[in-house]
N, C-alpha and C positions, 0 to 999 in steps of 0.2 A: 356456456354462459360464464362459465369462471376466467373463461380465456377472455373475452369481451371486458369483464369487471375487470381484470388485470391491465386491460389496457385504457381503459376508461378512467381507472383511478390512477395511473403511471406508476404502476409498484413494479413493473420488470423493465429490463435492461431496453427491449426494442417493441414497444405500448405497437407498433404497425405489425410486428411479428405475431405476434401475438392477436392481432384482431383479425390477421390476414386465416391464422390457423381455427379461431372462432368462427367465421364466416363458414368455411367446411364445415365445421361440424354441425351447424346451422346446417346448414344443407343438406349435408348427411342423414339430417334427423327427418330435415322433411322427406326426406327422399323415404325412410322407414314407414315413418304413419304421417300421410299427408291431412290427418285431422285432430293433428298434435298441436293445440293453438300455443303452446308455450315457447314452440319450436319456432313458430310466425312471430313471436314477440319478441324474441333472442336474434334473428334476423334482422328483424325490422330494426330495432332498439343499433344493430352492428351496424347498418349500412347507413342511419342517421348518425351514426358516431364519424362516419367516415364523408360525412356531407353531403349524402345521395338521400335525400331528403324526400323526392318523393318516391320512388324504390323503396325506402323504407317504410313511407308513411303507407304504402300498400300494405306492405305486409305487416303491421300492427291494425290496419283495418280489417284484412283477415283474420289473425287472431279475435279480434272480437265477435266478429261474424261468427267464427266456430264456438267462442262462449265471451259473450256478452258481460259476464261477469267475473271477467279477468283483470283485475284493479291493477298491475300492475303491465298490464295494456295500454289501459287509458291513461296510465302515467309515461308510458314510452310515446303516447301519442300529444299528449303536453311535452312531454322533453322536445319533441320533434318539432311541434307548432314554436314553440320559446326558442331554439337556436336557428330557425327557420327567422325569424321575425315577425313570427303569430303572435307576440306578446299575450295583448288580449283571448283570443281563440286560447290559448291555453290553460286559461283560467279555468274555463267547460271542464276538460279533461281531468286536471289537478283534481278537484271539486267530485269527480266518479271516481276516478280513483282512493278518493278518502273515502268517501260515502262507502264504495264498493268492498272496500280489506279494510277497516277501522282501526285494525290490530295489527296490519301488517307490519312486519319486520323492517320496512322501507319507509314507513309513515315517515317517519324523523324526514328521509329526502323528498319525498311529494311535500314536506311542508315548508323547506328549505327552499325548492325550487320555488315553488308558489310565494315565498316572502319577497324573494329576490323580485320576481315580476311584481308584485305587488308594490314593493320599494320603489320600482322604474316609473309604475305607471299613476305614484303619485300617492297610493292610499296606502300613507303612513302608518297611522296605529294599527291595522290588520298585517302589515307587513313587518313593522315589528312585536305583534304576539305570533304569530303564528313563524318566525324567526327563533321569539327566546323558545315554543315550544318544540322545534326542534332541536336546539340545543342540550334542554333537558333530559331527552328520549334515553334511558339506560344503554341502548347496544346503538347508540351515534358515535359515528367518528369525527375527527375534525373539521370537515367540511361545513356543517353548519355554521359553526364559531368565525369562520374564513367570512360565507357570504352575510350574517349576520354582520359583521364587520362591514363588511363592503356597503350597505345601506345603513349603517350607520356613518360612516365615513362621509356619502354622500348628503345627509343630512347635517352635517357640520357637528356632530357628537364625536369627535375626536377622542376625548377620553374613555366616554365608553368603547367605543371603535379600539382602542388600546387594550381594554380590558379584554374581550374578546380575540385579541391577537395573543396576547401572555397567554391564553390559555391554551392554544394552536402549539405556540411556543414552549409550554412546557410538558405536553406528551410527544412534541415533536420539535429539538432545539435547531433540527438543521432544516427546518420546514425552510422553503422560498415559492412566492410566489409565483414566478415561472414555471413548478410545478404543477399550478392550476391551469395557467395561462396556456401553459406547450400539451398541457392532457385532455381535462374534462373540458375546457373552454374554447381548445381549437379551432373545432369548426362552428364556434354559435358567430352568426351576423354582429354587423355592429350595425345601431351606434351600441346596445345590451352589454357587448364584450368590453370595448371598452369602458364605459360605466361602471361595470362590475370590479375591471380590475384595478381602475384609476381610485375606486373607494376603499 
C-alpha cells in the first residue's frame, strides 16, 4: 500500500515502478490469506490507479463482501466510479465511507474528492463546505488546497482560488501542477480531468 501511495501521490522517481512493484505485493498478500479484505482494496484501489477500472472495481467489491464495513473501500469504490465517469454513482460510495470511519485518517481525502464532484455537478455550497472542511483536517496535505482551488477557480472566485494556491505554494515552492495532472489525475476521464485542472 505504501508503494501504490508513492505512486498515486508522484513522490518517487518512476510513480509506474513503483505501482508495478505494489500490484505484487497485492498479490502476494492475497495469495497469503485470500480473506484479507484490505489486500482486495489495495489491489483494487492499484489497478484503478492504472485505468483497469473494472479489474479493480471487482476487487474493491470483494473487499467489501469480505467486510462490509471497510470505509476505506467504499472510498476506493468512489474514487473508482469518479475517474471512471460515475460522477454521480460516486457520491453513494463517498457518503459510506464517511458514514463508515467518521474518524478516519483519510476523511480530509473522501471530503476532497466528494467537493470536487460536487463542484462538477453543480451543488455549490456543499462542495465548497465540505472543500474548506478538508482543508482544515490537522494531518491533510496539499492536495485539498489544490482541488479546493480548482472549484473555485471554476466558479470565477479567482481571488480566493489564489489564496488557496499561496497556500500549496508555501509548504511547497516548487509545487506545479503537472504534478497533479501526470499523477493522481492520469487516468480520470474527461471532460472531470480537465475541469479540474483548467480551474
Amino acid at each position: 500500500f505504501v508503494r501504490y501511495m508513492q505512486a498515486w501521490l508522484n513522490w518517487v522517481d518512476s510513480p509506474r515502478e513503483a505501482l508495478e512493484e505494489a500490484l505484487v505485493l497485492s498479490e502476494d498478500a492475497i495469495r497469503l490469506d485470500d480473506k484479507d479484505a484490505f489486500a482486495y482494496f489495495s489491489l483494487g484501489r492499484q489497478l484503478t490507479m492504472k485505468g483497469e477500472f473494472d479489474a479493480g472495481m471487482a476487487h474493491l467489491k470483494h473487499a467489501l463482501r469480505l467486510n462490509p464495513s471497510l470505509g476505506i473501500a467504499s472510498y476506493g469504490m468512489a474514487l473508482g466510479h469518479l475517474f471512471s465517469g460515475g460522477i454521480e454513482e460516486s457520491l453513494v460510495y463517498f457518503d459510506d465511507a464517511i458514514r463508515l470511519s467518521p474518524r478516519d485518517n483519510f476523511l480530509y481525502a473522501y471530503q476532497m474528492w466528494k467537493g470536487l464532484a460536487l463542484g462538477y455537478l453543480g451543488d455549490i455550497s456543499d462542495a465548497i463546505e465540505l472543500s474548506r472542511m478538508a482543508c482544515w483536517r490537522g494531518n491533510a496535505d496539499i492536495n485539498p488546497h489544490l482541488f479546493f482551488a480548482s472549484v473555485l477557480g471554476q466558479l470565477g472566485r479567482t481571488a480566493d482560488a489564489e489564496t488557496q494556491v499561496a497556500a500549496v505554494l508555501t509548504t511547497n515552492p516548487e509545487f506545479r501542477i503537472s504534478r497533479i495532472a501526470n499523477g493522481m489525475l492520469s487516468n480520470m476521464a474527461d471532460p472531470l480531468k480537465s475541469w479540474t485542472v483548467e480551474g
